[in-house]
C-alpha positions as CSV (number, residue, x, y, z in Angstrom):
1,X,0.0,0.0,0.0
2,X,1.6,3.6,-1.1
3,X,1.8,5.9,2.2
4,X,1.0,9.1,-0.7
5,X,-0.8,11.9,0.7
6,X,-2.3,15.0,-0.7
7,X,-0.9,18.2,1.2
8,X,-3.7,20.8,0.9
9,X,-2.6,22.8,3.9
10,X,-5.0,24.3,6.1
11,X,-8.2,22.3,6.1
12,X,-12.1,22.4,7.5
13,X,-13.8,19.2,7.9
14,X,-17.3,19.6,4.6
15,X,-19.6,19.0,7.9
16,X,-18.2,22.1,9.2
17,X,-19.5,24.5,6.4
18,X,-23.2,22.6,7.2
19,X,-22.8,23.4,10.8
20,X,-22.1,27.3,10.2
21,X,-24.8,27.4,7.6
22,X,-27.8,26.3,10.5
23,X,-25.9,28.4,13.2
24,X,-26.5,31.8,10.6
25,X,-29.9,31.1,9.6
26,X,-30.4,30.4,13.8
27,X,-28.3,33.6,14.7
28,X,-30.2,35.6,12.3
29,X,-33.7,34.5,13.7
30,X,-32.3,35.0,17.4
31,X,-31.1,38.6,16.6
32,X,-34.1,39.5,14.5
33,X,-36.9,37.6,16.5
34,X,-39.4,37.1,14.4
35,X,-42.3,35.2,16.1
36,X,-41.7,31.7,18.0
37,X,-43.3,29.4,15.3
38,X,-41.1,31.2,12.3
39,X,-37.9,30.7,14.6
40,X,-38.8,27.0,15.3
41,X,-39.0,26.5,11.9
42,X,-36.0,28.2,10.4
43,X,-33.9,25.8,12.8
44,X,-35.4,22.6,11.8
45,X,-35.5,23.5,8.0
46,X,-31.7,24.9,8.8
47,X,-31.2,21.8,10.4
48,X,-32.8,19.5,7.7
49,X,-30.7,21.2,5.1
50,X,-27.7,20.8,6.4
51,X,-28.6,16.8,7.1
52,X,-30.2,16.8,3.7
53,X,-28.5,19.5,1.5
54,X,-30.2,18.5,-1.9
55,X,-33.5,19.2,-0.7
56,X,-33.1,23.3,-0.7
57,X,-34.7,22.9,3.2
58,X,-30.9,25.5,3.8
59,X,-33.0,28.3,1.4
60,X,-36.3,27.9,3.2
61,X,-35.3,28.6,6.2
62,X,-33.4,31.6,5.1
63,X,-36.6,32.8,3.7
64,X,-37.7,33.6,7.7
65,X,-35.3,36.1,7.7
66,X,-36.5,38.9,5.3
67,X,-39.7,37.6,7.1
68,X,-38.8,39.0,10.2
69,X,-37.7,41.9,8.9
70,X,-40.9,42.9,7.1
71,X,-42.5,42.0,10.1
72,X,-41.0,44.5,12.3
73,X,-39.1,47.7,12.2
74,X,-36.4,47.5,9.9
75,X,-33.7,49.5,11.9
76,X,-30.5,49.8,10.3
77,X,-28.8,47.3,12.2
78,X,-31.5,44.8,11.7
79,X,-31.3,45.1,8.0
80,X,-27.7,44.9,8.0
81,X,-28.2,41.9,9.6
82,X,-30.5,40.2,7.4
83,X,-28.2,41.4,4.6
84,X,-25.3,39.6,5.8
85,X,-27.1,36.2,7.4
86,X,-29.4,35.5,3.9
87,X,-26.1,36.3,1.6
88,X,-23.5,34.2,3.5
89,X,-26.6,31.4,4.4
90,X,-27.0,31.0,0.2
91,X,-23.4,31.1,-0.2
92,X,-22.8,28.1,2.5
93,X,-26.2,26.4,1.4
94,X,-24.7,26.0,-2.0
95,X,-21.3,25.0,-1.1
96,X,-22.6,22.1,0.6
97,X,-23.9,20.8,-2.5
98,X,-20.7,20.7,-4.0
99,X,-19.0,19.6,-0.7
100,X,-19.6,16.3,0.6
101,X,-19.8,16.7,4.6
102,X,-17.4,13.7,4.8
103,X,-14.2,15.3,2.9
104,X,-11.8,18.0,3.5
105,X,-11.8,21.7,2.6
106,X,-8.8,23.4,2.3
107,X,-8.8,27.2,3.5
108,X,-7.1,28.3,0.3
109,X,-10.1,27.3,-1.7
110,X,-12.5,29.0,0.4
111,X,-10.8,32.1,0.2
112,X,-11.8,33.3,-3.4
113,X,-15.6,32.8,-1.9
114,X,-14.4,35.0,1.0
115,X,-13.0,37.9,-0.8
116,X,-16.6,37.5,-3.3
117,X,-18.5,37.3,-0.3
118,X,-17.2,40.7,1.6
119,X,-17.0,42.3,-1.7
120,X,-20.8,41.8,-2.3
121,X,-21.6,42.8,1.0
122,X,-19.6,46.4,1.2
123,X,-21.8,47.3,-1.4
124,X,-25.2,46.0,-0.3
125,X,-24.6,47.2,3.3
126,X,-24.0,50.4,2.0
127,X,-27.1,50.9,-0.2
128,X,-29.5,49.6,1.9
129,X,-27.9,52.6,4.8
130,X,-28.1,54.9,2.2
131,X,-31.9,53.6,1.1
132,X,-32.4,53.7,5.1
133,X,-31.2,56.9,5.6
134,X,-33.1,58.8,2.9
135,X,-35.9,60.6,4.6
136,X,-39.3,59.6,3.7
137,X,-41.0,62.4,1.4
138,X,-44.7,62.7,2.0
139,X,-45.1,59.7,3.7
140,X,-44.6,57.5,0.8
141,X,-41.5,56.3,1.4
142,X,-39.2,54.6,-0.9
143,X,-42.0,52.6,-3.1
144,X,-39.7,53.9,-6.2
145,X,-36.8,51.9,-5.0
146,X,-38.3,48.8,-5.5
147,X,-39.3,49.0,-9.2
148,X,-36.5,50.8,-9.8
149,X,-33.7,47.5,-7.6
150,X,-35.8,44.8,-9.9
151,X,-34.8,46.4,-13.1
152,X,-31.6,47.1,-12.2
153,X,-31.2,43.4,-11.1
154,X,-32.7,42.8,-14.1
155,X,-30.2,44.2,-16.3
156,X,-27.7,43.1,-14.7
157,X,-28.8,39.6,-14.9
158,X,-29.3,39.9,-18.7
159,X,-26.0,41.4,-19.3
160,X,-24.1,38.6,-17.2
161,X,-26.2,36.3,-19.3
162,X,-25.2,37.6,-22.1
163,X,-21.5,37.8,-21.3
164,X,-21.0,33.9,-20.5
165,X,-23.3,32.8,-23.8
166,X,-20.5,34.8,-26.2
């Protein structure tokens, strides 16, 4: 039998990644408390997913989040939270479908989702406290900004679309 090994460095057991992904959907429903049943149920759907991570049980239960928030004030801090806990839970929901729990992940390999990850989120954080912070004119709030963030999502999506098809 060959005693070869594969040096990857600095390593994380796959399990690990499932493990964060229930404690962020959990810590996000903690900080954000949204009523007891919708908290009991974004930590067994958290839980599921991460047992089961084909299902997509991981992206349900992120979907209590943004729940919460509609459902109560949406302070700055609590926003920011949401933010943060809904991007990083979809971005360890789907690495566990390309990660089996029982292998090893090597730091250095995470690190390119890292960087992507804190990118994305200096810019959200900071449009959603500039959206926040924009006094509400005649009582009707920001009802623009929503038509307005879908077609700009929207165009954005086309022309990433229509970069990777040429």
């Amino acid at each position: 039998m060959s005693r070869d090994e594969l040096a990857i460095g600095p390593a994380i057991p796959g399990f690990a990644l499932r493990i964060l992904g229930v404690a962020v959907a959990a810590g996000a429903v903690i900080a954000l408390q949204p009523a007891p049943f919708w908290q009991v149920a974004a930590f067994v759907l958290a839980g599921a997913g991460a047992v089961f991570p084909r299902t997509g049980l991981a992206w349900v239960a992120l979907m209590v989040v943004p729940l919460a928030l509609i459902l109560d004030d949406a302070s700055p801090s609590r926003t920011a939270i949401a933010i943060a806990a809904v991007h990083l839970g979809h971005v360890l929901a789907s690495l566990t479908l390309a990660i089996p729990g029982r292998s090893r992940v090597a730091l250095a390999a995470l690190a390119p989702t890292a960087r992507r990850w804190l990118g994305i989120q200096l810019v959200s954080q900071a449009v959603a406290a500039a959206v926040l912070l924009v006094p509400r004119a005649g009582g009707s709030g920001l009802a623009w900004a929503a038509p307005v963030g879908a077609i700009a999502v929207a165009l954005l999506a086309y022309l990433l679309l229509r970069r990777t098809n040429s």
